[in-house]
N, CA, C and O atoms as a GROMACS GRO file, in nm:
protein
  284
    1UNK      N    1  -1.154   6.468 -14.045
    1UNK     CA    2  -1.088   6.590 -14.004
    1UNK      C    3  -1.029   6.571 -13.864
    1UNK      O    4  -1.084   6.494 -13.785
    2UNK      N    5  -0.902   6.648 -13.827
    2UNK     CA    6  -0.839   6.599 -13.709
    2UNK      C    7  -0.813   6.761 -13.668
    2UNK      O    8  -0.787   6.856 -13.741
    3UNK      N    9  -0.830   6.754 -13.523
    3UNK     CA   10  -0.857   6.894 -13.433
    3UNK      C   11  -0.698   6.884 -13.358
    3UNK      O   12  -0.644   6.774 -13.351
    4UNK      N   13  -0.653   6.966 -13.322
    4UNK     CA   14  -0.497   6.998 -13.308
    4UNK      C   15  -0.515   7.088 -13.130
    4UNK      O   16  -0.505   7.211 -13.120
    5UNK      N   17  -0.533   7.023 -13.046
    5UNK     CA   18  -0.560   7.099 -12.883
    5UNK      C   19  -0.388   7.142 -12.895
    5UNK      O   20  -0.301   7.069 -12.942
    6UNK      N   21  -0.365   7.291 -12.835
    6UNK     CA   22  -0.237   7.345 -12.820
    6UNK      C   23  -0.234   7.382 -12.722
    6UNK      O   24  -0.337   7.438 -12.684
    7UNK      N   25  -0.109   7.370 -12.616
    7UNK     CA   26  -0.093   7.406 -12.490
    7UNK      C   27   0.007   7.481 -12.467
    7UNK      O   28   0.121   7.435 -12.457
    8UNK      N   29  -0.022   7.613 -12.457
    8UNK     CA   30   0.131   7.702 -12.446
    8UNK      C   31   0.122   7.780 -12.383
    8UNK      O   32   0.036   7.868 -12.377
    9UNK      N   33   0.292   7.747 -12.269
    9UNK     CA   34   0.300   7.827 -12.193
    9UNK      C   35   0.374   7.909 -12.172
    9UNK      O   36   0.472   7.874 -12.238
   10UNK      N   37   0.420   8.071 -12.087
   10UNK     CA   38   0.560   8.140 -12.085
   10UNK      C   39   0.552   8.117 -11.969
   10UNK      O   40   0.451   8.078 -11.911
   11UNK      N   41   0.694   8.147 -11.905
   11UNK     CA   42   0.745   8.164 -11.814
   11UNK      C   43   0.827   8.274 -11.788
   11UNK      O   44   0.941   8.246 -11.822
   12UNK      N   45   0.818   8.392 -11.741
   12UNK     CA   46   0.890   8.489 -11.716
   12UNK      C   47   0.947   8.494 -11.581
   12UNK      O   48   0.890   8.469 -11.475
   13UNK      N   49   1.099   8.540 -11.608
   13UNK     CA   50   1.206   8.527 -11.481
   13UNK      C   51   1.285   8.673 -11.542
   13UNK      O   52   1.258   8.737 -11.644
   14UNK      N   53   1.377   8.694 -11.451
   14UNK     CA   54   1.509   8.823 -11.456
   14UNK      C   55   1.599   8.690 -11.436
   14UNK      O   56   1.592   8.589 -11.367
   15UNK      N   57   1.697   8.749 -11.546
   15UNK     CA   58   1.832   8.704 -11.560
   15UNK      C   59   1.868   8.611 -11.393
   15UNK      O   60   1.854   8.496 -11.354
   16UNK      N   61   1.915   8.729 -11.339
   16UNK     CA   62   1.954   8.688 -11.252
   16UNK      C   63   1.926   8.564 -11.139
   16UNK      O   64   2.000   8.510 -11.057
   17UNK      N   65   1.759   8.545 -11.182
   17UNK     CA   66   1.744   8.443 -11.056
   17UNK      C   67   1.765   8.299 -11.105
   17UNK      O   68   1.744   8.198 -11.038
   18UNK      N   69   1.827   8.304 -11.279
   18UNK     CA   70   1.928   8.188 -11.327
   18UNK      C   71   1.836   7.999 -11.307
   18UNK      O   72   1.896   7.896 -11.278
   19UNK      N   73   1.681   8.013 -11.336
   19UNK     CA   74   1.638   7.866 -11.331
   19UNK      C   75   1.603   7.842 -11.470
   19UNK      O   76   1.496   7.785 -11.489
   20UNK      N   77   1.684   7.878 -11.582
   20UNK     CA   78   1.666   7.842 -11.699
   20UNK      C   79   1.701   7.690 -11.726
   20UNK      O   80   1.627   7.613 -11.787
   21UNK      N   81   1.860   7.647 -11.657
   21UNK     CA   82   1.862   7.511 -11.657
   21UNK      C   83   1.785   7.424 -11.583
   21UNK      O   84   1.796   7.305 -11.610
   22UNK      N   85   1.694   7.466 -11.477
   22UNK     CA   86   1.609   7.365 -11.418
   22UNK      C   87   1.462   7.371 -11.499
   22UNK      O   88   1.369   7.290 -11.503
   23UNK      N   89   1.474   7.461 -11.542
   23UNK     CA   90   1.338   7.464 -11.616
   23UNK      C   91   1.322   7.331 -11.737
   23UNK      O   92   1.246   7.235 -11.753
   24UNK      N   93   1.441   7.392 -11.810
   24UNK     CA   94   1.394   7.328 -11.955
   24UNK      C   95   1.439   7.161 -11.870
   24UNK      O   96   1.370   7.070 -11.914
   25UNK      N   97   1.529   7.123 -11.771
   25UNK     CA   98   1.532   7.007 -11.728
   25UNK      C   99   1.416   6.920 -11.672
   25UNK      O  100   1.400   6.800 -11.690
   26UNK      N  101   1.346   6.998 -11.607
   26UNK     CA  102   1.179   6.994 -11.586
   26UNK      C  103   1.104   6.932 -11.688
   26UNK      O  104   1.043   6.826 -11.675
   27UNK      N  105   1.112   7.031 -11.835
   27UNK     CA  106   1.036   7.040 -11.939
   27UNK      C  107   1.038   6.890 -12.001
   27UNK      O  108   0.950   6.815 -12.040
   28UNK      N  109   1.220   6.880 -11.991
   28UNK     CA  110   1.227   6.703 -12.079
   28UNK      C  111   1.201   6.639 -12.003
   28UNK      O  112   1.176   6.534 -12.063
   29UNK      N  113   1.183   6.616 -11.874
   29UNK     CA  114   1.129   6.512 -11.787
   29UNK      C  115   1.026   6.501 -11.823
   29UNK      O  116   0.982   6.388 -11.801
   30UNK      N  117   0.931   6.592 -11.890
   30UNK     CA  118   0.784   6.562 -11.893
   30UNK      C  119   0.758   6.540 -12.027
   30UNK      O  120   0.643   6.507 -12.057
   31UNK      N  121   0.862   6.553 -12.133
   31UNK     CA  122   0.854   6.536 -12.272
   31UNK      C  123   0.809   6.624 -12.317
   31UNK      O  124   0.722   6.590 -12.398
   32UNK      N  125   0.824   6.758 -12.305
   32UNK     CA  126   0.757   6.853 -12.354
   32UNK      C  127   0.872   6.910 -12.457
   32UNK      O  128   0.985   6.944 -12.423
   33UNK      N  129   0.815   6.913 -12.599
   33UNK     CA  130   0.927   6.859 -12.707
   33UNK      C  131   0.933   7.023 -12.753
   33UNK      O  132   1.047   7.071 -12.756
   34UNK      N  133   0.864   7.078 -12.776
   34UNK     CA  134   0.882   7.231 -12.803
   34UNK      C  135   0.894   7.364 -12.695
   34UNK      O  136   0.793   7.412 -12.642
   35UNK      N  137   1.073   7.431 -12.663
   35UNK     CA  138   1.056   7.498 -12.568
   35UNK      C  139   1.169   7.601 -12.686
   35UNK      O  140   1.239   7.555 -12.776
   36UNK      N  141   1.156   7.724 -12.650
   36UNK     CA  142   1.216   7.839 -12.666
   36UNK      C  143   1.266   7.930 -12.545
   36UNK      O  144   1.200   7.931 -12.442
   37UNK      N  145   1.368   7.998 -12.555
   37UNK     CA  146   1.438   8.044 -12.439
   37UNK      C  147   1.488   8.188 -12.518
   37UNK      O  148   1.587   8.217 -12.586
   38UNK      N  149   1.379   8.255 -12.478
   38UNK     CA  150   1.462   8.428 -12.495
   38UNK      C  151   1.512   8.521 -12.406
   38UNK      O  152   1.460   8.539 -12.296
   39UNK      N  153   1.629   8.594 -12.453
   39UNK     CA  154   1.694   8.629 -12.334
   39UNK      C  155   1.673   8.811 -12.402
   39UNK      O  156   1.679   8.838 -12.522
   40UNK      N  157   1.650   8.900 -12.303
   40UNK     CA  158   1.616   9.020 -12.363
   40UNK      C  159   1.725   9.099 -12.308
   40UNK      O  160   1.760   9.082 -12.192
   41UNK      N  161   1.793   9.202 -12.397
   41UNK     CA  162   1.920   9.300 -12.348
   41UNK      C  163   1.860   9.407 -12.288
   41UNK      O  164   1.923   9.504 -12.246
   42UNK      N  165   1.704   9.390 -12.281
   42UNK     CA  166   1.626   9.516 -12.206
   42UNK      C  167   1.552   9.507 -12.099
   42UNK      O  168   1.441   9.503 -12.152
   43UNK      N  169   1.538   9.503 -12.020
   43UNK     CA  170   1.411   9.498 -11.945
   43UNK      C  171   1.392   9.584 -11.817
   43UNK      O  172   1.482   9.654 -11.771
   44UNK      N  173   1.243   9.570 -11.751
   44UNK     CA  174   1.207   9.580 -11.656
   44UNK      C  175   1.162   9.788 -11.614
   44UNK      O  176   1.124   9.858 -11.520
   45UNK      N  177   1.204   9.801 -11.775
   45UNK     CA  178   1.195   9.955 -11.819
   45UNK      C  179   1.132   9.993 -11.968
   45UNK      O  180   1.190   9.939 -12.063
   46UNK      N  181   1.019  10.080 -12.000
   46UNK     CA  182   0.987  10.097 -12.130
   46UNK      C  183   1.114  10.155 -12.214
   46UNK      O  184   1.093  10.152 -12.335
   47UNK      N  185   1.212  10.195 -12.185
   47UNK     CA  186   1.299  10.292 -12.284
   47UNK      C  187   1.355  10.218 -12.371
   47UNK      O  188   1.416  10.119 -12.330
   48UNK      N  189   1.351  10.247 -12.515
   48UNK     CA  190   1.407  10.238 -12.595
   48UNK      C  191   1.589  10.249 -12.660
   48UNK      O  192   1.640  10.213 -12.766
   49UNK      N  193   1.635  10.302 -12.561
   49UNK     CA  194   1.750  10.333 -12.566
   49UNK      C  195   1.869  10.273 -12.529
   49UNK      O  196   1.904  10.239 -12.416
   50UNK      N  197   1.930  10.264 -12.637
   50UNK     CA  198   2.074  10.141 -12.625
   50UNK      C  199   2.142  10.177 -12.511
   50UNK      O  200   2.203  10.083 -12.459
   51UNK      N  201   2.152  10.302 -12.444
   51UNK     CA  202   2.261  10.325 -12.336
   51UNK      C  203   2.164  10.286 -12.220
   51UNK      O  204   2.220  10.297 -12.111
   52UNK      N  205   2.064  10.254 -12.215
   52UNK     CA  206   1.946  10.234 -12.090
   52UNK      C  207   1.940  10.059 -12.085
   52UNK      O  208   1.832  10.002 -12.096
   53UNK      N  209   2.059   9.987 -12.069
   53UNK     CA  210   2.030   9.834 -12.107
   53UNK      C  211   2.065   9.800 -11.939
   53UNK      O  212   2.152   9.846 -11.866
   54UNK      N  213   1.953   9.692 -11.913
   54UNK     CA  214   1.916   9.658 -11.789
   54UNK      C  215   2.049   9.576 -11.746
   54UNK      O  216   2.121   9.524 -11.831
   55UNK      N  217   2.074   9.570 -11.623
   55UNK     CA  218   2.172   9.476 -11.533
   55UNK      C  219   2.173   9.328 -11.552
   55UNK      O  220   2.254   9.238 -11.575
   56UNK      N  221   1.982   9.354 -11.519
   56UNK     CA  222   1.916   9.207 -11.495
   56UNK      C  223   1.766   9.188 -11.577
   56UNK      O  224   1.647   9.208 -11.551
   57UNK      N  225   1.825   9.149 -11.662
   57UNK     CA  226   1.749   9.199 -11.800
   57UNK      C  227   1.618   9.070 -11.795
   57UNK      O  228   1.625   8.991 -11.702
   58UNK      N  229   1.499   9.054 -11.903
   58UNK     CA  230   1.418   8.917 -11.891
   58UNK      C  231   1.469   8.881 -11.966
   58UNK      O  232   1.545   8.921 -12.054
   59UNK      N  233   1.384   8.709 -11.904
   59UNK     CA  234   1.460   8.584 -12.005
   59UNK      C  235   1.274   8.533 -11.950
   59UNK      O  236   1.210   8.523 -11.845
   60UNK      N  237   1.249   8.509 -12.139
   60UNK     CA  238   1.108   8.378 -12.129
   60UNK      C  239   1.122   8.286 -12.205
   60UNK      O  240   1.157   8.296 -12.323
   61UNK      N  241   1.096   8.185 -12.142
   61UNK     CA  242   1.067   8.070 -12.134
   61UNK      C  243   0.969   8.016 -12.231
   61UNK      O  244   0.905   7.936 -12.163
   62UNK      N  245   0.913   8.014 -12.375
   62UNK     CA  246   0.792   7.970 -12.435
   62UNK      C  247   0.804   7.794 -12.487
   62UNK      O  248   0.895   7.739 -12.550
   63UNK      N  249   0.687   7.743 -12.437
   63UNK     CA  250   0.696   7.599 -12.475
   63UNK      C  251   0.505   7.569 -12.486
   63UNK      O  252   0.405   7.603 -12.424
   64UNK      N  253   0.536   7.497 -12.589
   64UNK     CA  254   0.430   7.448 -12.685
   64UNK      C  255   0.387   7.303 -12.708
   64UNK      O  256   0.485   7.243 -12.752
   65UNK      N  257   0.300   7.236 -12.698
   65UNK     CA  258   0.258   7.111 -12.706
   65UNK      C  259   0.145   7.089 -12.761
   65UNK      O  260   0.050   7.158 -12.722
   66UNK      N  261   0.123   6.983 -12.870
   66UNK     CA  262   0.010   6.984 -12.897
   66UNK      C  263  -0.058   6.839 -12.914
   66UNK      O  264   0.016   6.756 -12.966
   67UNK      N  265  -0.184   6.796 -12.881
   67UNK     CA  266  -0.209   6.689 -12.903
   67UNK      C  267  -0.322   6.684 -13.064
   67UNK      O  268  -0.395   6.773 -13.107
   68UNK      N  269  -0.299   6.551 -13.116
   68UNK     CA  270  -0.386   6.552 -13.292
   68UNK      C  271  -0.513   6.466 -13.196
   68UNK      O  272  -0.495   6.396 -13.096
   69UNK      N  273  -0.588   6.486 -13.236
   69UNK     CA  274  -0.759   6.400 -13.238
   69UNK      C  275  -0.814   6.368 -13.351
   69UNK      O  276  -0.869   6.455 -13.418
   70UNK      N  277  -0.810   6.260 -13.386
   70UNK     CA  278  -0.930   6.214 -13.495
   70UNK      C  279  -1.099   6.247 -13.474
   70UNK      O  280  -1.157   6.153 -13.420
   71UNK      N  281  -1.183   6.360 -13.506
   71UNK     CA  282  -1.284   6.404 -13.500
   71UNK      C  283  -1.414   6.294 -13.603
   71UNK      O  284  -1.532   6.327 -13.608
   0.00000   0.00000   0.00000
């Protein structure tokens, strides 16, 4: 049987402070082979409402790694 260690992390930023390209450039330097990049048309407010859409909205960052072990 082989055990599966998972390492996952977010990163939360606002649009605006724009280190999405240094990030994931970061990420492949270190070989970190699974990253996701969501960008949200809402944030930084609970409302639901299409006319309430943020300036400087979030963007996260999710990346995943996992190592296999022979047990």
């Amino acid at each position: 049987m082989s055990k599966k260690n998972i390492k996952l992390v977010r990163i939360y930023m606002k649009e605006s402070e724009d280190h999405v390209k240094e990030v994931l450039t970061i990420l492949d330097d270190e070989k970190v082979q699974h990253a996701v990049v969501l960008r949200g048309i809402e944030g930084g407010h609970h409302s639901a409402h299409i006319l309430s859409l943020s300036l400087d909205p979030s963007s996260i960052i999710t990346t995943y790694d996992f190592v296999v072990s022979r047990a």
